[in-house]
N, C-alpha and C positions, 0 to 999 in steps of 0.2 A: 530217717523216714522208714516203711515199707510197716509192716507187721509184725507183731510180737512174737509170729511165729518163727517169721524168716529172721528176725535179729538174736533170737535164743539158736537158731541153729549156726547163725554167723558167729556168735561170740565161744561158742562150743570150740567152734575151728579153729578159732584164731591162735596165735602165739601170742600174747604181748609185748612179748621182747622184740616180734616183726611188724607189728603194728602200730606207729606211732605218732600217725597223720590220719585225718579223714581221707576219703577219697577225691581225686580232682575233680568228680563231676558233681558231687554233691556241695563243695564249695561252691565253685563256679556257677552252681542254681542259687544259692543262698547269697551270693553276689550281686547275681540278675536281680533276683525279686523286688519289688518294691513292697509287700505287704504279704504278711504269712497269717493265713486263718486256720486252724489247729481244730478239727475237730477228732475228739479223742470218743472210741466204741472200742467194748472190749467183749471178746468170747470167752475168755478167758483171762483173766487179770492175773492169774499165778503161772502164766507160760512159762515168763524164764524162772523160775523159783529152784530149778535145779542146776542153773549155770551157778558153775564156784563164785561166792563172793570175792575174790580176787580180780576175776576175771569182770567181774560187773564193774568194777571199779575202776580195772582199765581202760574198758569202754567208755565209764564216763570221763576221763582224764581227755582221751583222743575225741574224744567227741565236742568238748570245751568250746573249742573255736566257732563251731557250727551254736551251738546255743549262745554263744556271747554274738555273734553276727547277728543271729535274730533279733537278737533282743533290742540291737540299731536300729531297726527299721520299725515300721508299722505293725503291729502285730493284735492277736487276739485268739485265746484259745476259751473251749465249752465242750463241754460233753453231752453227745447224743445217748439217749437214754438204752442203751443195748441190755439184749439179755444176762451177760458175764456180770455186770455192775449192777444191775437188780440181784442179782445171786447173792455176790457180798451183802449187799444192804440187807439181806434175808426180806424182800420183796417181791411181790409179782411186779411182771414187767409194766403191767398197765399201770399200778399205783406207782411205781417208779418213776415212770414217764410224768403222771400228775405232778413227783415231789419234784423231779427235776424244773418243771415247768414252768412250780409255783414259786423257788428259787431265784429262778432268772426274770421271769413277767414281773418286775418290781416297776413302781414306779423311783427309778433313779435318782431323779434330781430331788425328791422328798429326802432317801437314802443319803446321798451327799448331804445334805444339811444337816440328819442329823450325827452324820458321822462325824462333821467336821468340827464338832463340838471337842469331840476325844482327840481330832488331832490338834487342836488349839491346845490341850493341856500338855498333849504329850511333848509338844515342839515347843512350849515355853518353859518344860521342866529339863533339871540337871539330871537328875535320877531318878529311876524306877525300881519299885522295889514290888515282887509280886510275892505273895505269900499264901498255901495254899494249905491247911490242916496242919498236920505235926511234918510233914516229907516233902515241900516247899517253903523256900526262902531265897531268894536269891534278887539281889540287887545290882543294877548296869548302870552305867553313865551315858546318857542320849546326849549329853552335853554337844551342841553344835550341829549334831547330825539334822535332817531333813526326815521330817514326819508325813507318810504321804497317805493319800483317799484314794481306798478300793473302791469306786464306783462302777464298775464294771465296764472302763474302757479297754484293759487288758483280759482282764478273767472276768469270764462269764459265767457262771455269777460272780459280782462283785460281794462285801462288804467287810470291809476289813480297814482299818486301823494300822499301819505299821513302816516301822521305821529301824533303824541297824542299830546294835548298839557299840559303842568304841569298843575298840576290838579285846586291849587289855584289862578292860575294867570289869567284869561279870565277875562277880565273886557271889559264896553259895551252892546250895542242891536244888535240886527237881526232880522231883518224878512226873514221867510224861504218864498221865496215868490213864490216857486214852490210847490204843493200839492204833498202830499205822503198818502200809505196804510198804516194804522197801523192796527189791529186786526181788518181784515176786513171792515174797514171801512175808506170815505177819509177824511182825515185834512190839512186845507187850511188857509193857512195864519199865521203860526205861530210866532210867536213875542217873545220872551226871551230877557229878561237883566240881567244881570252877573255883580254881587258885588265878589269881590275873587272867584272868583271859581265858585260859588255856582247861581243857577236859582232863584232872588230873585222878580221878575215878569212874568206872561207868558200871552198871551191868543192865541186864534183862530178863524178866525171867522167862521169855521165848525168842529163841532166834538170836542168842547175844553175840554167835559170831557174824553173822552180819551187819549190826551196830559196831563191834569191833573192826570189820573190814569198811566201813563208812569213814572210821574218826581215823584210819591208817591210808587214807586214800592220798592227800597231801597236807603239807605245813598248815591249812589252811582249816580244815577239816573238825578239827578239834578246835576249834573258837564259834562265838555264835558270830552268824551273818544276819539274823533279823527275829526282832520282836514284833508279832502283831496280836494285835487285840481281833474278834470276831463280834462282828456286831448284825451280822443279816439274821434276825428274830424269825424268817421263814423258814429257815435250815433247823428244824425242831428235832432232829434224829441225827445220827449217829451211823455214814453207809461206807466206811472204808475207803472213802476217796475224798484226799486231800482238797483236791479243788474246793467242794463244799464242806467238809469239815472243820477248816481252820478255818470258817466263817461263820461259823455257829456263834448265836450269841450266846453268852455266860463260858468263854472259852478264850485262853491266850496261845498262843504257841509260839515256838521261837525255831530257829532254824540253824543246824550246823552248817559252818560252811560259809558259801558265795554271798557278799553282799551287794545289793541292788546299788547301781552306780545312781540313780536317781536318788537314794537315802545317803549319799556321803558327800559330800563336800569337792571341790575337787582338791585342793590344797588340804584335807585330810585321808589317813590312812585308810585303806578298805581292806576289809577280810576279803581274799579271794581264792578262789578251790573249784573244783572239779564237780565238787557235788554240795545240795543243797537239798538238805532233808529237815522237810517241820514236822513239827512232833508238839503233842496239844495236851495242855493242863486246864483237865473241869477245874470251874470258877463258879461253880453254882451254888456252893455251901461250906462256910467255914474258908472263906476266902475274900482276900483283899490286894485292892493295885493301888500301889501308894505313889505320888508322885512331889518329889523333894518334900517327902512325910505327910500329904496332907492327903488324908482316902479318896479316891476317884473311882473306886469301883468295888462294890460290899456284893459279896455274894450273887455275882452278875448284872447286880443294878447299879448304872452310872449315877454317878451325883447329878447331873443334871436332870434324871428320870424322876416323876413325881413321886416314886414309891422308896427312894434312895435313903437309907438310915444313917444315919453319922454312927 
């Protein structure tokens, strides 16, 4: 908890070699709790941008326990529309506030229906195969896993699509060709290729020792923990923060790292890690989600949408 200020000057301090427990009391609250409401404002979204990627990494490892706790119970996180986060979007606060608004104000239960269309394909297919210009290819095996609906009972806003994929099967490249925040700071252009599973090339061409220090953080790290489609059509722009981001319609992303225990089976394996970073491939043009080969998504239109081309 506390602020991004007081956590860059804690992790500054810290040793990681002495720290390698949260604290008793901040367990001990996350024990109590019955239900954690996350609201996320920021004055600055690049505070810790100068703590060493190492050191971000350790934090997120010691910190594990306290996010997998949450995640037990009731929860719900959204973000209040602050000045820091209109900055990125390159926005005034006020129209920020609008976009944030018009976001969230969904009618829901319209949104669940016609989500649940993509999750019907995606949960009754073996494979996915997304493909994205000439610098995307890359094919997973969903086989078995659990396809779930962002409806915006966790994240507010909802609208997403997604489900884990087996952890050895990811073979192929990707370019994340939309930039994201990772510990403070932006990374742009990220590139992975996938031998079984596993992150067997990467670069970026900003910030690539923090991608570097991401897929070194554990065994875990370097596998995908989740593929989601974006399907909330209100999210029309593009403002550096994940929560609405990876909800954009005509947009996929997939996540290194942790996979959601709700998407895996329990008698199947689950990627599990420290950290869990999405990272988002435009689908708006010269792109295709193929599902055990048959198109389900041309150039950001679903096959079930009436404008959808074979």
């Amino acid at each position: 908890g506390g602020s991004s200020r007081s956590q860059r000057a804690f992790m500054l301090a810290m040793d990681p070699d002495d720290y390698d427990e949260p604290s008793d009391a901040l367990a001990a609250m996350v024990e109590e709790i019955d239900v954690s409401i996350s609201v996320r404002a920021s004055r600055n979204t690049h505070e810790t941008g100068d703590v060493p990627p190492e050191k971000n990494a350790a934090y997120s490892e010691v910190m594990k326990p306290i996010g997998d706790a949450v995640m037990e119970k009731r929860w719900v996180g959204t973000q209040h529309p602050a000045p820091g986060n209109a900055q990125d979007a390159e926005m005034s606060t006020e129209a920020y506030a609008d976009f944030v608004y018009d976001a969230v104000n969904k009618d829901w239960a319209a949104q669940r229906e016609f989500q649940e269309q993509m999750v019907e394909i995606v949960d009754d297919a073996s494979e996915i195969r997304i493909v994205s210009g000439d610098s995307t290819d890359v094919t997973m095996s969903v086989d078995g896993m659990i396809t779930r609906n962002d409806d915006a009972k966790h994240n507010l806003p909802g609208g997403e699509v997604f489900t884990a994929p087996v952890p050895d099967s990811v073979e192929g490249e990707v370019l994340f060709d939309m930039p994201l925040m990772a510990q403070g700071r932006e990374v742009e252009d990220v590139r992975l290729v996938f031998e079984d599973g596993e992150v067997v090339e990467f670069e970026a061409e900003k910030n690539e020792d923090v991608l570097a220090s991401v897929l070194d953080t554990d065994e875990g790290a370097s596998r995908l923990g989740e593929l989601g489609i974006g399907m909330n059509r209100d999210i029309d722009r593009f403002t550096y923060n994940m929560l609405f981001d990876e909800k954009m319609g005509d947009t996929v992303h997939m996540a290194l790292g942790r996979a959601y225990e709700d998407n895996v089976p329990e008698d199947r394996e689950r990627n599990d890690s420290a950290v869990h970073m999405d990272m988002i491939v435009d689908m708006s043009e010269d792109s295709r989600t193929e599902a055990d080969g048959e198109v389900v998504q041309r150039d950001g239109t679903f096959v079930f949408e009436d404008d959808f081309e074979q």
